[in-house]
N, C-alpha and C positions, 0 to 999 in steps of 0.2 A: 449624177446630179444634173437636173434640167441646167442650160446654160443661161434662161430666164432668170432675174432675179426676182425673189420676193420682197413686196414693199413690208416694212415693219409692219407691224400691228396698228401701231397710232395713226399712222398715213393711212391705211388703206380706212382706218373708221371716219376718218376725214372726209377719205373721199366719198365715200358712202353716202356722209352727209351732205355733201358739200353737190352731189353729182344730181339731176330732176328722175325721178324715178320711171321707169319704164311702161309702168299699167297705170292708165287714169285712174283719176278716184271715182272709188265705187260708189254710184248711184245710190241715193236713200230710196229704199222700195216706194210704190205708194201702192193703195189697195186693187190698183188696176194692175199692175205687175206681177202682182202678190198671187191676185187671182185665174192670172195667166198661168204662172208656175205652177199650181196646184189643180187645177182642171188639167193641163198636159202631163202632169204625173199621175193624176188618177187615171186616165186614159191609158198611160205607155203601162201600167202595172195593176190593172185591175185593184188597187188600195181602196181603200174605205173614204168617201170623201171626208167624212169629218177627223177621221183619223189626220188623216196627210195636212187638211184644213189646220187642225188646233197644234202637230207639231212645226206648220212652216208660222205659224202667226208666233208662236215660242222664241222660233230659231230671227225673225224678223221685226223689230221694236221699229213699229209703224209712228211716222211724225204726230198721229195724231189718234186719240183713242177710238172717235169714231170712226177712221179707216177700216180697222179690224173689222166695223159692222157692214161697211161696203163692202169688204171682199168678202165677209160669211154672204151677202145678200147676194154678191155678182155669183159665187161659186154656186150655191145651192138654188138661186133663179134660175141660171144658165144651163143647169144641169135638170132641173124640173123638167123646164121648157124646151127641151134637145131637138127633139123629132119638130118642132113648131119652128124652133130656129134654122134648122137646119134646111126644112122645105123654104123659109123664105130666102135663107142666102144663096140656094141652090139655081134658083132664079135668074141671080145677077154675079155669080160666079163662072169665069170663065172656063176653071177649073175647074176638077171633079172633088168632092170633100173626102172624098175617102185616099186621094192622093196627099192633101194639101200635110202637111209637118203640123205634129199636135200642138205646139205653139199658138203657131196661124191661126188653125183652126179653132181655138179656143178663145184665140184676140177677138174672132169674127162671131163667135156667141156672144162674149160676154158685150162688145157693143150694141151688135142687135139688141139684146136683152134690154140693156139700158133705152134704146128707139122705142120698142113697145110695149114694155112691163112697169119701164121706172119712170120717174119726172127728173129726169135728167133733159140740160137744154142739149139741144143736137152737137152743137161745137165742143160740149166735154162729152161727150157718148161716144162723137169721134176723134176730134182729135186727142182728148186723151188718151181713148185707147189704143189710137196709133204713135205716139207718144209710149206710153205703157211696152208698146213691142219691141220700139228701136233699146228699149234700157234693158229688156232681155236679151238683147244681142242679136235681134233678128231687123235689123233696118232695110237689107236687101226687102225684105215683104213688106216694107210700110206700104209702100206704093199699091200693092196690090189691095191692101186690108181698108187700105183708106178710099181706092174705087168704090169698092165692095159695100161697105159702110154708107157710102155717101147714096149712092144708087136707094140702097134700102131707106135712108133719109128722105128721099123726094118719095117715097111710095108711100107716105106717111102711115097707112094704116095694111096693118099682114096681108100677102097676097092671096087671093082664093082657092079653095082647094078641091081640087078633082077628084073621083072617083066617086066609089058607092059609100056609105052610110057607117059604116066601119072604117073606112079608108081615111074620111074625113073626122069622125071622133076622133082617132086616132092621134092624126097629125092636130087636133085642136086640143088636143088632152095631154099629146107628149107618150102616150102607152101604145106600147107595141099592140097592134092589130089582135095577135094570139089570145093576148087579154083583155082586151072589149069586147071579145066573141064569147070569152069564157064566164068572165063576169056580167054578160047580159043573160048569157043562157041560165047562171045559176041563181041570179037575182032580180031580174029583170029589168028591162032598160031606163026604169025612172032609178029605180038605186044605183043602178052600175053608172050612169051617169053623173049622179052625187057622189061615189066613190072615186070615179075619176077625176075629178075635178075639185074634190075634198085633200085630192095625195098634191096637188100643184098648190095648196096652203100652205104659210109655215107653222109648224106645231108649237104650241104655247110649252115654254116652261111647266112640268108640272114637277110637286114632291110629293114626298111622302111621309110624316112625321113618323119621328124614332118614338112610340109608343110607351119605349123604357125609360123616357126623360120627361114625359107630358102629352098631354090631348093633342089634337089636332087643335082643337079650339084655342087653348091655349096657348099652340102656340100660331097661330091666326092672328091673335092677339098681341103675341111679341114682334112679331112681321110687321102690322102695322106703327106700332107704340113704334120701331126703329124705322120708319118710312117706308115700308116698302108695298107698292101696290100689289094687294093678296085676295083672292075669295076663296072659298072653299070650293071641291069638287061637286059635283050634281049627282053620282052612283057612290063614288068611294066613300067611306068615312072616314080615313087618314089621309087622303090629299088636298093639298091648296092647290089653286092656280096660282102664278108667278106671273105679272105682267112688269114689261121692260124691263126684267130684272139686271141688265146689266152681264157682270161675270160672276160666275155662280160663285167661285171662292171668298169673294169680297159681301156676301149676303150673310146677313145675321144670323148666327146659328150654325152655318156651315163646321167650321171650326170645331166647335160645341159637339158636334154631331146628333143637330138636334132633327137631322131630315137628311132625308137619297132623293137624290134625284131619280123619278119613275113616273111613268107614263099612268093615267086613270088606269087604262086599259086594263097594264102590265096588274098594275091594285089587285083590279079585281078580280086577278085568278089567283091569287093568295087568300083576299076573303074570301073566294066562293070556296075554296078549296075546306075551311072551317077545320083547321087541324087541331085537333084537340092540344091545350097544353099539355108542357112535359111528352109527350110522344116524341119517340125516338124516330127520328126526321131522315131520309137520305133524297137528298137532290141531286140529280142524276145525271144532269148536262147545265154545270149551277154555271160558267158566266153568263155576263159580265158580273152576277153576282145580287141583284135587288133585290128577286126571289129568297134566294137562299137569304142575304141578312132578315126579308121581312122575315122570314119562317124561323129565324134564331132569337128573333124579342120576345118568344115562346117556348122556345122548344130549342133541343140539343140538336146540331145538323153536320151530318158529313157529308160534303160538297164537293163531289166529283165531276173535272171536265177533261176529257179527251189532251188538251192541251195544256202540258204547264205552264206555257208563259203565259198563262193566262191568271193562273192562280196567283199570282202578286196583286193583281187589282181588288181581287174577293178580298185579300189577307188585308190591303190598306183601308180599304174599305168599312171594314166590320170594325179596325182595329177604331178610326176614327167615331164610326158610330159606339163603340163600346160594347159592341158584341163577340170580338173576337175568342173569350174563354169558352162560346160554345160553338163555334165550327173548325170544325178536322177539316184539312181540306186532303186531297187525294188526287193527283194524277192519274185517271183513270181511262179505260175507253167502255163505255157501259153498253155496245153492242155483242161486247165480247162476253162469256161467264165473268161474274164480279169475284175477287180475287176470297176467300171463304173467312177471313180474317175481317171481313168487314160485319159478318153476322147477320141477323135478320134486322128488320126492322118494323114498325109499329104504322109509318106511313113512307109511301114511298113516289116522288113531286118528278112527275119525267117533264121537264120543259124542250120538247124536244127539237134538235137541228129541221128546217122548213126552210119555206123559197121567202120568208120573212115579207109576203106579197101584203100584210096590215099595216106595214113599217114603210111602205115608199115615199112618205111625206119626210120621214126622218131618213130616209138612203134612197135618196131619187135616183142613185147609178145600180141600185138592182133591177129598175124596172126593165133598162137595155142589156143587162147582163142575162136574166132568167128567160129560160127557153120551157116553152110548153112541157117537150120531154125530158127536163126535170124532175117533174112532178112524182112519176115511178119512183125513179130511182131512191128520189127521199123518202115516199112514201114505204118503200124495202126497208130504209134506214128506220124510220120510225118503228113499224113491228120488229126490228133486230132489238132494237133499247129495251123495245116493254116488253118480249120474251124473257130478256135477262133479268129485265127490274121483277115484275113480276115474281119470278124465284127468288126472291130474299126478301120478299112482304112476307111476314106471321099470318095464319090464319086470322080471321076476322077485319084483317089490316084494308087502308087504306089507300087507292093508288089515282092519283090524281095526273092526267094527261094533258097537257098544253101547247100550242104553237100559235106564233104568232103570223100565221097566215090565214085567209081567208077561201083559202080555196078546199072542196069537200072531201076531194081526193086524200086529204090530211088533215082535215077534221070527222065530221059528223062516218062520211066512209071508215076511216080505221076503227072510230071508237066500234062500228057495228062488225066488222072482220076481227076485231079480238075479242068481244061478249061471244061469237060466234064459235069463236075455236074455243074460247076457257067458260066453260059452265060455270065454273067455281063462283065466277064473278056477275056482276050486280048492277047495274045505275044508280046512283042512288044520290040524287039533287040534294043539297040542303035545304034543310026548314029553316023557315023563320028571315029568308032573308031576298031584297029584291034588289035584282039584277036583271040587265040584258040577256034573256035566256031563249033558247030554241030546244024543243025536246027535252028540256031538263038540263041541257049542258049550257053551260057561258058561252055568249056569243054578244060580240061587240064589232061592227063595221066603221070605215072611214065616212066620212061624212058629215051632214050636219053638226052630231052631236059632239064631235070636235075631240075623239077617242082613235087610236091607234084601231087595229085589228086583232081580237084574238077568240083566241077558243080555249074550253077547257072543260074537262068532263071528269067526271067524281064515281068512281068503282071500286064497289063492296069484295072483300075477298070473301065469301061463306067458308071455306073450309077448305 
């Protein structure tokens, strides 16, 4: 036995109490903290921003509900605007940014940001957010962040930028060089420059009415009758726009499962796609899951994705909308032969894995992540899918192909490299119906018209 004694139990909870505790109290976040932590973790692990965004706002009950919207706005500004931020702090850093601790780094975007993107007055742009750094624990760098800051403060307006014509869209746009060269060469440079400068917007809430519960219109009509600022879309026929909506679970109808949240874009390669009802459905690469529900307000759907942790989102999902009795779902990899117990099918919906280059308004950290040669190796991936999808379409069957990028390599190219290999098959546009089309297939860009990016092409199986 230690020759120590031990104090009873009653003393020592005494003391306990009675003693000042050893760690300060922990700091109430605010949404410049918030959005420190979440930019340096999207950085340190490649995460999803909105991902890391909506579970650190969960894991963090900010003082005040409009906070949440200043850190959604510091996090996906700062990250739009990277390459734009980065060439001006680069300036008045003494340091190299590729040295500096993701923290740092992140403290010194999201004030920039606020300098020249927000109407924030200078003294909360900076001292807040050097403020914001010492309550992450990083106080040795105020000093540094808060030089840094102030400097760019007296330059009031972005500093100029050198080089050729590319070099400077570039860094004015936030998009890596690779893709201003690519998307001028495929579109030319009045569009590529409205798509560049369309993906540094933020994208409007859109939905898309559960068709199984009511119209669009009608429920247009219930959106507004419950306050909420609604139009209808301009191409789709079951989406509204959503302005200021707030947090989507507190909107009317959510609950109800009278609408999914879906992009026009995402719409309208389901309606072009014109699946006949009742057709025995297989969606091929179905998360996060909009697709496959729209195509289940019709039709029977087994919903296969590569990943099962993914499949709970589809399951809650459908269950909420009231769709869940007609999707199967299946952990699957559909590059590989599809397992022979899944059978044929009547239409078969490949939404296939892309460099997601139509989406960088809604994932501004893919633009710095995606490397030219990419582009291959997905484009391999894509013909592995619709080799395999392909064999379990029924003669006469239906095979609709989509990605939500913009680039040709993985659009308008594949669809023409597999009519080339399979005679069997067909182009075959639908009638009767108008849409953003090139050649016969769906084609929607960023830009004005305020749509996501996609494509989608509609092929006949003859026999």
């Amino acid at each position: 036995m230690s020759a120590a004694r031990k104090s009873p139990p009653a003393k020592r909870e005494a003391k306990a109490k009675a003693a000042p505790s050893s760690r300060p109290p922990r700091k109430p976040p605010t949404a410049r903290s918030v959005a420190i932590n979440v930019l340096a973790r999207v950085a340190a692990t490649d995460a999803y921003l909105n991902l890391v965004l909506d579970s650190t706002l969960d894991e963090f009950e900010l003082a005040d509900a409009r906070d949440a919207g200043l850190a959604t706005e510091l996090c996906y500004g700062a990250t739009r605007r990277q390459l734009t931020l980065d060439a001006a702090i680069a300036r008045f850093s003494e340091r190299k940014l590729t040295a500096l601790e993701d923290r740092v780094l992140a403290a010194l975007r999201i004030g920039a940001y606020q300098l020249f993107f927000m109407r924030v007055p200078t003294h909360a742009a900076v001292g807040d957010t050097v403020q914001a750094l010492k309550d992450v624990g990083l106080e040795r760098a105020a000093g540094f962040v808060n030089a840094v800051l102030r400097k760019l403060s007296a330059s009031k307006d972005l500093p100029p930028v050198e080089g050729d014509e590319v070099h400077q869209l570039s860094i004015a746009t936030s998009h890596p060089e690779w893709l201003v060269r690519r998307w001028t060469r495929q579109f030319g440079p009045v569009r590529a420059r409205a798509m560049l400068e369309a993906d540094n917007d933020p994208p409007p809430l859109v939905i898309r009415a559960n068709t199984t519960k009511g119209t669009r219109d009608e429920l247009l009509a219930q959106l507004l009758d419950a306050g909420v600022q609604a139009r209808p879309t301009t191409s789709s026929p079951v989406g509204i726009v959503l302005e200021s909506p707030g947090r989507v679970e507190d909107l009317f109808g959510y609950r109800e499962g009278l609408w999914q949240v879906q992009d026009e874009a995402a719409q309208l390669v389901t309606v072009f796609a014109r699946v006949p009802a009742g057709a025995r459905v297989l969606d091929a690469c179905a998360a996060p899951g909009g697709k496959a529900c729209h195509l289940a307000q019709t039709n029977d759907v087994v919903a296969l994705d590569l990943h099962a942790n993914k499949l709970p989102k589809i399951d809650r999902e459908a269950t909420r909308l009231g769709l869940r009795q007609r999707l199967e779902l299946v952990a699957c990899d559909a590059s590989k032969p599809l397992p022979g117990k899944l059978g044929e099918f009547d239409v078969v919906f490949v939404d296939a894995p892309c460099a997601g280059l139509g989406t960088l308004r809604r994932h501004p950290e893919l633009r710095y992540r995606r490397a030219e040669q990419d582009l291959a190796g997905l484009a391999s991936l894509q013909r592995q899918i619709l080799e395999q999808c392909q064999a379990v379409l029924k003669p006469g069957g239906l095979l609709v192909y989509a990605v939500c990028s913009t680039d040709t390599t993985e659009t308008n190219d594949q669809v023409d490299l597999f009519l080339r290999s399979h005679p069997d098959f067909t182009s075959e546009p639908p009638t009767g119906l108008t849409y953003p089309s090139e050649q016969g297939s769906l084609r929607t860009l960023p830009g004005p018209e305020g749509m996501d990016g996609f494509f989608a092409a509609r092929l006949r199986k003859l026999y």
